[in-house]
Backbone as XML, in Angstrom:
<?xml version="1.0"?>
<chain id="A" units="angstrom">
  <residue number="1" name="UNK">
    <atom name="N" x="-26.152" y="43.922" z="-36.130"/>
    <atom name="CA" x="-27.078" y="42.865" z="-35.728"/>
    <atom name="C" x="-26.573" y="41.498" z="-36.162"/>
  </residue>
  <residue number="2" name="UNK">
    <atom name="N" x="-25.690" y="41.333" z="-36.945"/>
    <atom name="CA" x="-25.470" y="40.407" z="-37.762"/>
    <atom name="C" x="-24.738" y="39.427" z="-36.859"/>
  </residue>
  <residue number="3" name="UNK">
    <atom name="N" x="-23.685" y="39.937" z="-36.345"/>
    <atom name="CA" x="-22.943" y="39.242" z="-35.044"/>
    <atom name="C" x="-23.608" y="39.387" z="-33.430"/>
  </residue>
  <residue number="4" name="UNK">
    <atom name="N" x="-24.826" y="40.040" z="-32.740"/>
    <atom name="CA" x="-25.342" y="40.128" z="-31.822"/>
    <atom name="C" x="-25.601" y="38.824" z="-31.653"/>
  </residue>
  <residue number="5" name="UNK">
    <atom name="N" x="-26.426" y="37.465" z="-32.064"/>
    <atom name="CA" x="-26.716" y="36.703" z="-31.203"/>
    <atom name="C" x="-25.864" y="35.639" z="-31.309"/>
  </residue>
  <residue number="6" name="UNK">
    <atom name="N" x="-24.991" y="35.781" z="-32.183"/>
    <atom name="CA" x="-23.651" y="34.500" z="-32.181"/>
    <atom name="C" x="-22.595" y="34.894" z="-30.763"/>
  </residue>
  <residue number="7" name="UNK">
    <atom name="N" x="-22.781" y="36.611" z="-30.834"/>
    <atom name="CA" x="-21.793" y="37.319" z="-29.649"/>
    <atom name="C" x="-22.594" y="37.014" z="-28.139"/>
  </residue>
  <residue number="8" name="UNK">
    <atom name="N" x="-24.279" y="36.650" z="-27.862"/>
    <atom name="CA" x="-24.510" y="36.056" z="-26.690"/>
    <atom name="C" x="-24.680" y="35.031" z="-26.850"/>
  </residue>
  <residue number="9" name="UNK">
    <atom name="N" x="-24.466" y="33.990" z="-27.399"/>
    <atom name="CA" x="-24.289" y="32.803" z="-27.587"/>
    <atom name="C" x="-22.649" y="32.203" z="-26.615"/>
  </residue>
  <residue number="10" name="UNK">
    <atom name="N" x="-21.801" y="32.963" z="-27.441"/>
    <atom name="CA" x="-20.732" y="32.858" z="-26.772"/>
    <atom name="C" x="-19.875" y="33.202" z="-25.569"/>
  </residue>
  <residue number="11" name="UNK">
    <atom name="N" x="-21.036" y="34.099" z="-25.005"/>
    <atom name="CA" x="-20.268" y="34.906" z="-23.650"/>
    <atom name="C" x="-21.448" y="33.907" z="-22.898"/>
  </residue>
  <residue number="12" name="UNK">
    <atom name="N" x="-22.380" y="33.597" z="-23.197"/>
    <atom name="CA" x="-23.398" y="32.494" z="-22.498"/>
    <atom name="C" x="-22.808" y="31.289" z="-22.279"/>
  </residue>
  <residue number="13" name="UNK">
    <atom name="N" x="-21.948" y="30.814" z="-23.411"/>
    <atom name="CA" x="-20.932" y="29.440" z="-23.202"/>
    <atom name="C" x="-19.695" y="29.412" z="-22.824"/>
  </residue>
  <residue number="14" name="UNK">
    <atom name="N" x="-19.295" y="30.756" z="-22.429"/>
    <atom name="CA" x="-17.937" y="31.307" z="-22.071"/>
    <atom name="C" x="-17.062" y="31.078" z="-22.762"/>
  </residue>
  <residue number="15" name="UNK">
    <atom name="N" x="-17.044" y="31.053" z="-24.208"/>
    <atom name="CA" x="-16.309" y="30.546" z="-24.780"/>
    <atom name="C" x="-14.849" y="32.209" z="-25.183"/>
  </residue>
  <residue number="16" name="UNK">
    <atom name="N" x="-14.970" y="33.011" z="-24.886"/>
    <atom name="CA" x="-13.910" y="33.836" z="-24.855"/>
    <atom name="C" x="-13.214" y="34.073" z="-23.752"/>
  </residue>
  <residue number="17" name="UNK">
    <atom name="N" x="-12.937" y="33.092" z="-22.687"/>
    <atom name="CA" x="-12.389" y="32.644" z="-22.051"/>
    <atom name="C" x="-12.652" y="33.598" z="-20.446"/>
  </residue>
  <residue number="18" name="UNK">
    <atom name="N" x="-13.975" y="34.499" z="-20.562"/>
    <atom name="CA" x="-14.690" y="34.944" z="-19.688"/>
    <atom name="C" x="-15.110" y="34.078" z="-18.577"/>
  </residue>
  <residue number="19" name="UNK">
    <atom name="N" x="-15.183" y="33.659" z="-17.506"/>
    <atom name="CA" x="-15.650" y="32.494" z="-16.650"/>
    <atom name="C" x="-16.848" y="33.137" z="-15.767"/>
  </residue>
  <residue number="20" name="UNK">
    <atom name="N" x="-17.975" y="34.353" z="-16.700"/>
    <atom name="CA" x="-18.925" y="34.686" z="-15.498"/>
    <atom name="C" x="-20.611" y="33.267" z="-16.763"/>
  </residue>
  <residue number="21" name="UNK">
    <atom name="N" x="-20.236" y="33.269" z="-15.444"/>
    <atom name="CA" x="-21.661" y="31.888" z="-15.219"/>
    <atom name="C" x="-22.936" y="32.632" z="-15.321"/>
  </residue>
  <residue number="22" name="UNK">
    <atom name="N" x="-23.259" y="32.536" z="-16.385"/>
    <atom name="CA" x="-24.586" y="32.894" z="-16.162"/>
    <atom name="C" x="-26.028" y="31.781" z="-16.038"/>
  </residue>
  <residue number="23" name="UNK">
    <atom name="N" x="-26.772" y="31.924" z="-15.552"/>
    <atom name="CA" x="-28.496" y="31.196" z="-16.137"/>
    <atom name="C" x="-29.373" y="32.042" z="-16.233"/>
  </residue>
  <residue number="24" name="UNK">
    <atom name="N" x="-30.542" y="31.379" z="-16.588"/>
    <atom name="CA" x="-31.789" y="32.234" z="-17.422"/>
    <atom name="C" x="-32.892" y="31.475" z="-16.199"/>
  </residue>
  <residue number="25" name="UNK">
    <atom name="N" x="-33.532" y="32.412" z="-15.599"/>
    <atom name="CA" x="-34.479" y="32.045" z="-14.976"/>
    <atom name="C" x="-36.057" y="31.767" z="-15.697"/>
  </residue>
  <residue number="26" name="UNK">
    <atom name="N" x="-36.547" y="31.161" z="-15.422"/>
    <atom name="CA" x="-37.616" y="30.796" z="-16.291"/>
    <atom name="C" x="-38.724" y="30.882" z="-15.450"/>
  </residue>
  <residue number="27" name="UNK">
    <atom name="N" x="-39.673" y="32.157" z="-15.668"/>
    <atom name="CA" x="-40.588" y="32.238" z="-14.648"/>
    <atom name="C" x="-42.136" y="31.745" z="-14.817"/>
  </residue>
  <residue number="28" name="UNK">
    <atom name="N" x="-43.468" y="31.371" z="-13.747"/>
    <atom name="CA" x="-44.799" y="31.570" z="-13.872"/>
    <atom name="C" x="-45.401" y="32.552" z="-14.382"/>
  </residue>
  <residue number="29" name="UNK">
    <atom name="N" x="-46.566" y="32.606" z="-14.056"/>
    <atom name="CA" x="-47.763" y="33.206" z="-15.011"/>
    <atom name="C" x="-47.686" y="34.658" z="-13.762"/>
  </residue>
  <residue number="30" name="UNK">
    <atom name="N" x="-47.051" y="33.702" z="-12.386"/>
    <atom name="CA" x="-47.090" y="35.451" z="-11.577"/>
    <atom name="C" x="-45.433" y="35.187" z="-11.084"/>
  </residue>
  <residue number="31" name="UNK">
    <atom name="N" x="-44.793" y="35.483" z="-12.355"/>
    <atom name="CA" x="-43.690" y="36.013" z="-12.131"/>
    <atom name="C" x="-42.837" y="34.873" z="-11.101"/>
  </residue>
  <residue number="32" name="UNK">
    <atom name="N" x="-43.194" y="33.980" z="-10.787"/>
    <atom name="CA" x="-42.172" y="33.069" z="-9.793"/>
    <atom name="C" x="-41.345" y="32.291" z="-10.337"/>
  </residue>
  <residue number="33" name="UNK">
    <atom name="N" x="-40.397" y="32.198" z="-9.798"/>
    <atom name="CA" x="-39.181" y="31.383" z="-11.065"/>
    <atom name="C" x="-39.122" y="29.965" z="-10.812"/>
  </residue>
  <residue number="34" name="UNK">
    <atom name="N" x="-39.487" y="29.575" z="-11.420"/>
    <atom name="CA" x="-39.668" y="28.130" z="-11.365"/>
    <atom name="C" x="-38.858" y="27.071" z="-11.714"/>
  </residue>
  <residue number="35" name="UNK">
    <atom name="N" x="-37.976" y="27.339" z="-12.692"/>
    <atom name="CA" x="-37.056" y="26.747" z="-12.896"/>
    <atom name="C" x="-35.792" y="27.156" z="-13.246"/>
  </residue>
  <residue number="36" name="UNK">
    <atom name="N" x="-34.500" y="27.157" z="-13.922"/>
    <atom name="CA" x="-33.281" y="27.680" z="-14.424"/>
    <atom name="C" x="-32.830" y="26.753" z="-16.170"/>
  </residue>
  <residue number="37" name="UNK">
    <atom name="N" x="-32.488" y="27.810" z="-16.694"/>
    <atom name="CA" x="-31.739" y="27.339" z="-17.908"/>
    <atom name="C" x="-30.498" y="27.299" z="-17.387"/>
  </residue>
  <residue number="38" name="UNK">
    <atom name="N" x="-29.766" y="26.490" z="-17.752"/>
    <atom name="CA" x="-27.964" y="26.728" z="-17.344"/>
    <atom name="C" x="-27.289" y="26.324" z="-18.603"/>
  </residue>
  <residue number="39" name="UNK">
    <atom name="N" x="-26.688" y="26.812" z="-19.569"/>
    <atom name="CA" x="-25.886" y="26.470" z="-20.643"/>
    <atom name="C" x="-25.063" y="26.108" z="-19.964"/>
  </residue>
  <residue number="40" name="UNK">
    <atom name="N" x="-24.637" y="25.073" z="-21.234"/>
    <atom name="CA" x="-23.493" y="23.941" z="-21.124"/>
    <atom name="C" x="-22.512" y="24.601" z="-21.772"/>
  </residue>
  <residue number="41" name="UNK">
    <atom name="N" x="-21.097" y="25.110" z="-20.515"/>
    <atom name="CA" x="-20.022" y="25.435" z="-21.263"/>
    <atom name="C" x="-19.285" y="24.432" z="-21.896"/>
  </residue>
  <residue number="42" name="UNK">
    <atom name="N" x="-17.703" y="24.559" z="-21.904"/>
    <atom name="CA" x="-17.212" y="23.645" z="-22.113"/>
    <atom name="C" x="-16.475" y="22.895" z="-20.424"/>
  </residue>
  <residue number="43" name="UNK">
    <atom name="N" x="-16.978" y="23.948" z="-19.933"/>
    <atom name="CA" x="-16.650" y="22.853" z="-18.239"/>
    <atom name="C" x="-17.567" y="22.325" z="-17.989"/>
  </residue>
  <residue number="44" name="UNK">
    <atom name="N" x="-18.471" y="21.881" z="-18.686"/>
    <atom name="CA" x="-19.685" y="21.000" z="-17.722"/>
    <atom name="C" x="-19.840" y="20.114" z="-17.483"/>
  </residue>
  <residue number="45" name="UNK">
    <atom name="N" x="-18.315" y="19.349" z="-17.971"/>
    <atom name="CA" x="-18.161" y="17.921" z="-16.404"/>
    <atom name="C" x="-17.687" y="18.611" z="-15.830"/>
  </residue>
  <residue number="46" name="UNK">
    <atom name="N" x="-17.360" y="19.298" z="-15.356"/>
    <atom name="CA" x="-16.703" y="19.715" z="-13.945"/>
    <atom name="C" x="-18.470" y="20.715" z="-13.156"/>
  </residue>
  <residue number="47" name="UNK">
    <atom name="N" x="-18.890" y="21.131" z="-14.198"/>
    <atom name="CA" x="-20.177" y="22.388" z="-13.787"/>
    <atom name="C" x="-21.080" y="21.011" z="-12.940"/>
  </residue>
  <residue number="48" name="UNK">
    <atom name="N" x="-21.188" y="19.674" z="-13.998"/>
    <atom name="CA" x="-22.130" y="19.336" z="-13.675"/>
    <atom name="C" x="-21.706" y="17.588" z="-14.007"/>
  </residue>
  <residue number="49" name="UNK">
    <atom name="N" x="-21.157" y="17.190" z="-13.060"/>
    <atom name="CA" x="-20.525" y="15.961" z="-13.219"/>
    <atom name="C" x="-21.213" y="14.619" z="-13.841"/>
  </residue>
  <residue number="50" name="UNK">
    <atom name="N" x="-22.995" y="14.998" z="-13.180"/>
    <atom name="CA" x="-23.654" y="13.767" z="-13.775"/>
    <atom name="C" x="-24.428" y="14.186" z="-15.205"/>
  </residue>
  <residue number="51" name="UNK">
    <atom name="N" x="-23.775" y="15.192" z="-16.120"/>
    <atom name="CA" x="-24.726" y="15.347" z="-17.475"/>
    <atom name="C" x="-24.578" y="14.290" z="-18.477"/>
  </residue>
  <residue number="52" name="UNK">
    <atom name="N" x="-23.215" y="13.970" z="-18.701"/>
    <atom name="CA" x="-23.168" y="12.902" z="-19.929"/>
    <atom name="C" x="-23.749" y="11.551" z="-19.187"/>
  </residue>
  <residue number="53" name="UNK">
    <atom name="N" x="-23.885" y="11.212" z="-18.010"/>
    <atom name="CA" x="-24.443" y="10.222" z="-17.665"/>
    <atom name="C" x="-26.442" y="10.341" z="-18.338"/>
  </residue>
  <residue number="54" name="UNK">
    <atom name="N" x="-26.807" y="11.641" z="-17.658"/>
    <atom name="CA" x="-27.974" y="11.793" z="-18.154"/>
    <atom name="C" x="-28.626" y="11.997" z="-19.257"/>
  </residue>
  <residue number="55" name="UNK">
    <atom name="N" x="-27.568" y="12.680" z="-20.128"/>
    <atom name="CA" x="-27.564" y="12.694" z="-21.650"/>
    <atom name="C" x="-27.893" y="11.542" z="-21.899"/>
  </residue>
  <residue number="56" name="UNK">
    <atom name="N" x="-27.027" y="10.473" z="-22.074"/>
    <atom name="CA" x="-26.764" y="9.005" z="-22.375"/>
    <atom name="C" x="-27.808" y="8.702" z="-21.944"/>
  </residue>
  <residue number="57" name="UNK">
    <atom name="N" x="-28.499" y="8.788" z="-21.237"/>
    <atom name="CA" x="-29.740" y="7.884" z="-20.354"/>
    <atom name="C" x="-30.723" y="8.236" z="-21.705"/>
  </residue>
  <residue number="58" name="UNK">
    <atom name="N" x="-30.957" y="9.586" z="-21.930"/>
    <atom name="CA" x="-32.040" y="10.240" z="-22.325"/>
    <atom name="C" x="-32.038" y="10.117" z="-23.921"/>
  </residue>
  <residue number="59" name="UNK">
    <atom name="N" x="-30.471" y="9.922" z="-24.499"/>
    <atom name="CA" x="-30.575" y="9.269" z="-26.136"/>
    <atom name="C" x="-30.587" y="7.970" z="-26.288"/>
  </residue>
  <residue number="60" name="UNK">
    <atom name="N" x="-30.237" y="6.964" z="-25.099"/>
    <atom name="CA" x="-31.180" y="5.342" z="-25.222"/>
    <atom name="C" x="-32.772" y="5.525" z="-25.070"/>
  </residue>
  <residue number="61" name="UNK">
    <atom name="N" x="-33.109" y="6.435" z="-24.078"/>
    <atom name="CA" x="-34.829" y="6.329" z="-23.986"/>
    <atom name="C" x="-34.861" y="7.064" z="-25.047"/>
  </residue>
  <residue number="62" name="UNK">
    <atom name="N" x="-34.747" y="7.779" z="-25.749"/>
    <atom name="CA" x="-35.728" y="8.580" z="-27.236"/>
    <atom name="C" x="-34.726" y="8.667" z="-28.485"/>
  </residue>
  <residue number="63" name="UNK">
    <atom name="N" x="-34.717" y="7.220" z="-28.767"/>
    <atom name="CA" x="-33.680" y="6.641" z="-30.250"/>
    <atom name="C" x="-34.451" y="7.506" z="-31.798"/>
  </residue>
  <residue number="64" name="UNK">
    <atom name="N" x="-35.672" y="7.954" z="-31.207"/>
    <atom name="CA" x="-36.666" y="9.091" z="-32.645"/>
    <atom name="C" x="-36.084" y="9.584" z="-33.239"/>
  </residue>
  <residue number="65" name="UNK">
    <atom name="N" x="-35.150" y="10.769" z="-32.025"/>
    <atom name="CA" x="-34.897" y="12.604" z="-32.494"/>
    <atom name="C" x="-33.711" y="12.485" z="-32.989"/>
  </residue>
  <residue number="66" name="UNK">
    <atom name="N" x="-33.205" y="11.164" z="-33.460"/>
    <atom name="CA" x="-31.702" y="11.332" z="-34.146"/>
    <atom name="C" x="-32.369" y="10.684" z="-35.684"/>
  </residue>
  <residue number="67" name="UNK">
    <atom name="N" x="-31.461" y="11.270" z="-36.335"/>
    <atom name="CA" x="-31.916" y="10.718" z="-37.950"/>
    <atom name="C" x="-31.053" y="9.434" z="-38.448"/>
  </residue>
  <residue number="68" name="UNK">
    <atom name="N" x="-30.129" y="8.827" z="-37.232"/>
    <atom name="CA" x="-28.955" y="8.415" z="-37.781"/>
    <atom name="C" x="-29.015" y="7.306" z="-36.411"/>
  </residue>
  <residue number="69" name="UNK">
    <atom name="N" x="-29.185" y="5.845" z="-37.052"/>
    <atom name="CA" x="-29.115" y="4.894" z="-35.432"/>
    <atom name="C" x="-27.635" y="4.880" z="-35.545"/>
  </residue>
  <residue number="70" name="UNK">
    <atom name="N" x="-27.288" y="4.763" z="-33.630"/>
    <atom name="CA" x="-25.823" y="4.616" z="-33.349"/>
    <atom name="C" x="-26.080" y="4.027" z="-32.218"/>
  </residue>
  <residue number="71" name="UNK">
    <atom name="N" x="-25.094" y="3.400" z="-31.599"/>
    <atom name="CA" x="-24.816" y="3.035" z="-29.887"/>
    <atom name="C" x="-24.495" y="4.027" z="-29.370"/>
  </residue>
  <residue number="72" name="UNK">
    <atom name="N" x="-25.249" y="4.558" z="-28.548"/>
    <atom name="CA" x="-25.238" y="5.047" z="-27.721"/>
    <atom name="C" x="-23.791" y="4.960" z="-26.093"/>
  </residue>
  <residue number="73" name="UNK">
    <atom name="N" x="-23.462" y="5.770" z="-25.832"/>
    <atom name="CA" x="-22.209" y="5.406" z="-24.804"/>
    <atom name="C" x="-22.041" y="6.581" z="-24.433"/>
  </residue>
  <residue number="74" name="UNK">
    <atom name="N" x="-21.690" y="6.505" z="-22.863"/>
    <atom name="CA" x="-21.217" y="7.854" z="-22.397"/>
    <atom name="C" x="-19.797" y="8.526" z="-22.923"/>
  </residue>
  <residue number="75" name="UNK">
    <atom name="N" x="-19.101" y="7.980" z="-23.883"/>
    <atom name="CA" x="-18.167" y="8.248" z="-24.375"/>
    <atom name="C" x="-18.540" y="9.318" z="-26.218"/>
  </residue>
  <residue number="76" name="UNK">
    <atom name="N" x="-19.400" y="8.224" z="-26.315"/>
    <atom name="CA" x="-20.135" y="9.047" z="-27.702"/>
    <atom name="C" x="-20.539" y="10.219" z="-27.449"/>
  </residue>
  <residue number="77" name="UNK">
    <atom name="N" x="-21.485" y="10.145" z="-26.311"/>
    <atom name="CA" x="-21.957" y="11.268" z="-25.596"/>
    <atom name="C" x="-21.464" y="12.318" z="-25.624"/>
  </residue>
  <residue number="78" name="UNK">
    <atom name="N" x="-19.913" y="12.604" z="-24.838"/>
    <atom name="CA" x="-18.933" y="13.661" z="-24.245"/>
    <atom name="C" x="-18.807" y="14.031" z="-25.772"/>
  </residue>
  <residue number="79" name="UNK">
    <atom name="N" x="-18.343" y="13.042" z="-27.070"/>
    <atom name="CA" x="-18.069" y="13.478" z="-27.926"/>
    <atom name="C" x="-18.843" y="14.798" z="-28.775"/>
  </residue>
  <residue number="80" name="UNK">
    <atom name="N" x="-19.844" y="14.049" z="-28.616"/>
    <atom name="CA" x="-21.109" y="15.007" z="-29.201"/>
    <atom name="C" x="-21.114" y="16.108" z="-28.861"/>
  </residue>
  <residue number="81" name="UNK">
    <atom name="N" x="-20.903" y="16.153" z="-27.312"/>
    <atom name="CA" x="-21.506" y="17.358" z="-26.524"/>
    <atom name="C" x="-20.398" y="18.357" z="-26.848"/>
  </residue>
  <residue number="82" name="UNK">
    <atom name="N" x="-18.645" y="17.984" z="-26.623"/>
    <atom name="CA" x="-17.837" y="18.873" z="-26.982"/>
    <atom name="C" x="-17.423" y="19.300" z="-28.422"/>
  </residue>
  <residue number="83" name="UNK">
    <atom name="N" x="-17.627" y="18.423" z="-29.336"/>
    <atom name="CA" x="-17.458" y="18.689" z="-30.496"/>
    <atom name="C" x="-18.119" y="19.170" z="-31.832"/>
  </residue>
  <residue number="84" name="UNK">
    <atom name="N" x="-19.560" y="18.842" z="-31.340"/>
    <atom name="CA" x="-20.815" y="19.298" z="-31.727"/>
    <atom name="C" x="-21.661" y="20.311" z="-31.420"/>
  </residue>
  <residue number="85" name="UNK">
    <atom name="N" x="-21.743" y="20.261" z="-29.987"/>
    <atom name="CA" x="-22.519" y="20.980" z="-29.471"/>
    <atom name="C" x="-21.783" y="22.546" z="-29.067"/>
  </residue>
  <residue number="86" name="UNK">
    <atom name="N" x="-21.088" y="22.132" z="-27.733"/>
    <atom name="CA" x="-20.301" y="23.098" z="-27.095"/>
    <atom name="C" x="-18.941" y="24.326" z="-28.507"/>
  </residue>
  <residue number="87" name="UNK">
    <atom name="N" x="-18.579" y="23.103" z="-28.990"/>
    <atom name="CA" x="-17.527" y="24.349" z="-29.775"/>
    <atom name="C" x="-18.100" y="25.023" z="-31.073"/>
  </residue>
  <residue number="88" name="UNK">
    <atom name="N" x="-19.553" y="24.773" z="-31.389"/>
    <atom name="CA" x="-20.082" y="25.334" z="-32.084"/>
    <atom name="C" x="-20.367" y="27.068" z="-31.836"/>
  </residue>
  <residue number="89" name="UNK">
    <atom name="N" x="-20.197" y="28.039" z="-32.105"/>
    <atom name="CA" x="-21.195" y="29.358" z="-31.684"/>
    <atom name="C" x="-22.143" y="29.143" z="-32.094"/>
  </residue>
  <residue number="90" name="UNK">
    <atom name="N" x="-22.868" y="28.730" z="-33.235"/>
    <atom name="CA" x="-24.046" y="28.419" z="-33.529"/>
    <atom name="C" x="-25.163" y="27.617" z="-32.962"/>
  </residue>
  <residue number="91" name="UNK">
    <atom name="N" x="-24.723" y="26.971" z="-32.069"/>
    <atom name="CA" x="-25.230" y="26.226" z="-31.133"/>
    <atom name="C" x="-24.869" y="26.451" z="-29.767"/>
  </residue>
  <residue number="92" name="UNK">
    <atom name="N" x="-26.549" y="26.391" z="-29.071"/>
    <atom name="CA" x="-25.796" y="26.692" z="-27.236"/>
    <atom name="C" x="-27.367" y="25.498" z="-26.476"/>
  </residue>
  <residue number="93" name="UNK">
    <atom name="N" x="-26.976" y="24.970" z="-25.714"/>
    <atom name="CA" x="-27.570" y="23.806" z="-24.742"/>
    <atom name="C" x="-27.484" y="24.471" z="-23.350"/>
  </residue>
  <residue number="94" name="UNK">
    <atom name="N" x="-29.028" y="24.171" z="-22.822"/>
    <atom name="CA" x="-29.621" y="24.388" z="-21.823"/>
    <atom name="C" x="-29.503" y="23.124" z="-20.831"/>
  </residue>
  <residue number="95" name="UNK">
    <atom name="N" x="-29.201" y="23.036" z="-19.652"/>
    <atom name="CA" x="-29.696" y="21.913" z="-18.927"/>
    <atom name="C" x="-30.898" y="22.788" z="-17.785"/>
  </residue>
  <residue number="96" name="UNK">
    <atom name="N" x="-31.990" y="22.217" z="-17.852"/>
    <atom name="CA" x="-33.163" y="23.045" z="-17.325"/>
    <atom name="C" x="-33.037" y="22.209" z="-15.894"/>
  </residue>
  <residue number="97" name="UNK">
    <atom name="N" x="-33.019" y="22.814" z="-14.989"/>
    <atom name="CA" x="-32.856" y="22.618" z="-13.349"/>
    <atom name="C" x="-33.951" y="23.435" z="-12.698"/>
  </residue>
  <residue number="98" name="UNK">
    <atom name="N" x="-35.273" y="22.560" z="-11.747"/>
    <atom name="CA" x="-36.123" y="23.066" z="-10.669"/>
    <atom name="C" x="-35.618" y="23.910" z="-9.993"/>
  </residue>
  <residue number="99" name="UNK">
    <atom name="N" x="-36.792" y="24.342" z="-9.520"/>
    <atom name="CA" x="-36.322" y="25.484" z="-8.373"/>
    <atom name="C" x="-35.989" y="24.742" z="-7.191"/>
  </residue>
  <residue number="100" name="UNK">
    <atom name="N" x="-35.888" y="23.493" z="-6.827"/>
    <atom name="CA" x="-34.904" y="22.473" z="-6.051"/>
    <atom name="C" x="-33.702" y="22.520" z="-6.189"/>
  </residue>
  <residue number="101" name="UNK">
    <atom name="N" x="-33.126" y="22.347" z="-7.824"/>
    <atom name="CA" x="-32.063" y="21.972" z="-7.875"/>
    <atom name="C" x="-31.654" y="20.831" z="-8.889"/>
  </residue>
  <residue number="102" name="UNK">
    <atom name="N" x="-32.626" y="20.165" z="-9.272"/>
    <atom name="CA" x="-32.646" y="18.988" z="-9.864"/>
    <atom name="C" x="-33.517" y="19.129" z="-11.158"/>
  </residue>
  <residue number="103" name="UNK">
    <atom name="N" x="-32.129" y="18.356" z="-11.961"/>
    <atom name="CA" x="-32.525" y="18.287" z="-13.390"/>
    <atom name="C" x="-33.819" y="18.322" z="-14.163"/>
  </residue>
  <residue number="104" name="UNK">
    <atom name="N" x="-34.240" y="18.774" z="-14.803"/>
    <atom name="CA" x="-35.609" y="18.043" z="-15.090"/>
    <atom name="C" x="-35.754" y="17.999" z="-16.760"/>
  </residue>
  <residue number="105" name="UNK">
    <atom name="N" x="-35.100" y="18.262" z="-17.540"/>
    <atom name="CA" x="-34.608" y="18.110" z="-18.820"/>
    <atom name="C" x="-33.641" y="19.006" z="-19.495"/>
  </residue>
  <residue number="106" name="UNK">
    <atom name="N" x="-33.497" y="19.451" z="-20.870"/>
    <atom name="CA" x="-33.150" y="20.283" z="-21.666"/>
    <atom name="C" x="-33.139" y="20.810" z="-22.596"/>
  </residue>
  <residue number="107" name="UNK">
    <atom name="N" x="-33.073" y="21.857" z="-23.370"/>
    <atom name="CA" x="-33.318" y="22.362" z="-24.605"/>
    <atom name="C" x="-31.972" y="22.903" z="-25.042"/>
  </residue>
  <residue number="108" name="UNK">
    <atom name="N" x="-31.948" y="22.803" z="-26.509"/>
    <atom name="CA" x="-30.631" y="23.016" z="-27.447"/>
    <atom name="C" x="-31.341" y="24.300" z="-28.592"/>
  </residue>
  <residue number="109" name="UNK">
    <atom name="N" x="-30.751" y="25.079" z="-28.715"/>
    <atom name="CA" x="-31.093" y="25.726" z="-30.226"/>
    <atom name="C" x="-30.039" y="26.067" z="-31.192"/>
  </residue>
  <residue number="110" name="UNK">
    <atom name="N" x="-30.361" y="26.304" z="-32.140"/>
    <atom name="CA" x="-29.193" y="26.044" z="-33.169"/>
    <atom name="C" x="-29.319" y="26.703" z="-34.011"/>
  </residue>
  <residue number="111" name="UNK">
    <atom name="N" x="-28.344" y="28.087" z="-34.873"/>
    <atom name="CA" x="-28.824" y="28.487" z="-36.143"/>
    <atom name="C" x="-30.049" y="29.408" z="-35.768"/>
  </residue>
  <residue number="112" name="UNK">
    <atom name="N" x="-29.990" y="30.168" z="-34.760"/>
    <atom name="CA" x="-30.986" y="30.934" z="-34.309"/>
    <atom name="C" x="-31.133" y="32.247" z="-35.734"/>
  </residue>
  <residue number="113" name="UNK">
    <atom name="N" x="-32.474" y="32.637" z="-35.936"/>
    <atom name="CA" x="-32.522" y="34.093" z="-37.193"/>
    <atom name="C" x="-32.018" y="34.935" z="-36.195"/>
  </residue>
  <residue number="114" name="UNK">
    <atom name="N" x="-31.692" y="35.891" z="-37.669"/>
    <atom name="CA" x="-31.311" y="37.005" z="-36.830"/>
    <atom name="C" x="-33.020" y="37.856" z="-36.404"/>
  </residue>
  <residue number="115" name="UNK">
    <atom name="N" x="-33.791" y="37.298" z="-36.876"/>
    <atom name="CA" x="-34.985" y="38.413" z="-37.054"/>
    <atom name="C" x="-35.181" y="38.823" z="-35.402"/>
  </residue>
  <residue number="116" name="UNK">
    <atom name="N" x="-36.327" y="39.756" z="-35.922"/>
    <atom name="CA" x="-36.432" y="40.707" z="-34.647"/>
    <atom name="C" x="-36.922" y="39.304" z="-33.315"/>
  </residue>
  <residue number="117" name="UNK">
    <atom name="N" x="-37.096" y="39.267" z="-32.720"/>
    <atom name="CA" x="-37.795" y="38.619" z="-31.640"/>
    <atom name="C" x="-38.327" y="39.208" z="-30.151"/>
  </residue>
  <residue number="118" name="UNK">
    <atom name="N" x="-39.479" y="38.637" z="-30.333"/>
    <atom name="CA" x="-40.906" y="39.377" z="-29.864"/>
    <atom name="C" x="-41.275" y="38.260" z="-28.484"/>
  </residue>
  <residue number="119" name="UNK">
    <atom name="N" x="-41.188" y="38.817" z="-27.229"/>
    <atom name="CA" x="-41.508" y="38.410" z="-25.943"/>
    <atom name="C" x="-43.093" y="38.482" z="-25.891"/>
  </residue>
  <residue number="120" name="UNK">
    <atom name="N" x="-43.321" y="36.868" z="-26.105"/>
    <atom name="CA" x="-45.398" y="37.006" z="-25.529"/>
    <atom name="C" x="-45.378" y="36.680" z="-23.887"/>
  </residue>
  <residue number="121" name="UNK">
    <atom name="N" x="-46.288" y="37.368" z="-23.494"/>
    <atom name="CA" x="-47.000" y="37.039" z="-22.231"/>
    <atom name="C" x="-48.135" y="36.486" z="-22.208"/>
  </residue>
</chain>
């Protein structure tokens, strides 16, 4: 158990040089999928050309959730995302996409327990 969720962490970010793409569908109350999780590999300028643009947008609008003021730049950005985020196993990033197609935010988790975990409906 000890290595199970660092080991889908990483076949989720393709980071063993696997290239199957996965997402997480995210469904309603009757089962309709409403939206998509898509982890951010380490191709996701190429997966998704406009993310560090939107990133960047989204850490000038909410300067809160960082503990640390910086300038902000789509260059800082990429940094973060590949060096922080992406080559971590401990860390894996969602870009959450409508059932359109279009962005509509994202979630990061980090340092996940190993404990049991329990699906509510």
């Amino acid at each position: 158990m000890q290595y199970k969720i660092r080991d889908i962490i990483r076949e989720y970010k393709c980071m063993d040089g696997k290239d199957i793409f996965r997402c997480i569908g995210v469904r309603n109350d009757q089962l309709r999928i409403m939206a998509y999780l898509y982890p951010i590999t380490c191709k996701a300028a190429d997966d998704f050309p406009f993310l560090i643009d939107l990133l960047s947008k989204w850490r000038k609008e909410n300067p809160e959730v960082s503990n640390n003021s910086f300038e902000v730049s789509n260059e800082r950005t990429a940094k973060w995302l590949n060096e922080i985020v992406i080559s971590d196993e401990q860390k894996i990033f969602f870009l959450i996409v409508d059932s359109r197609g279009e962005p509509v935010g994202h979630i990061g988790l980090c340092k996940i327990n190993e404990a049991p975990i329990f699906m509510l409906y």
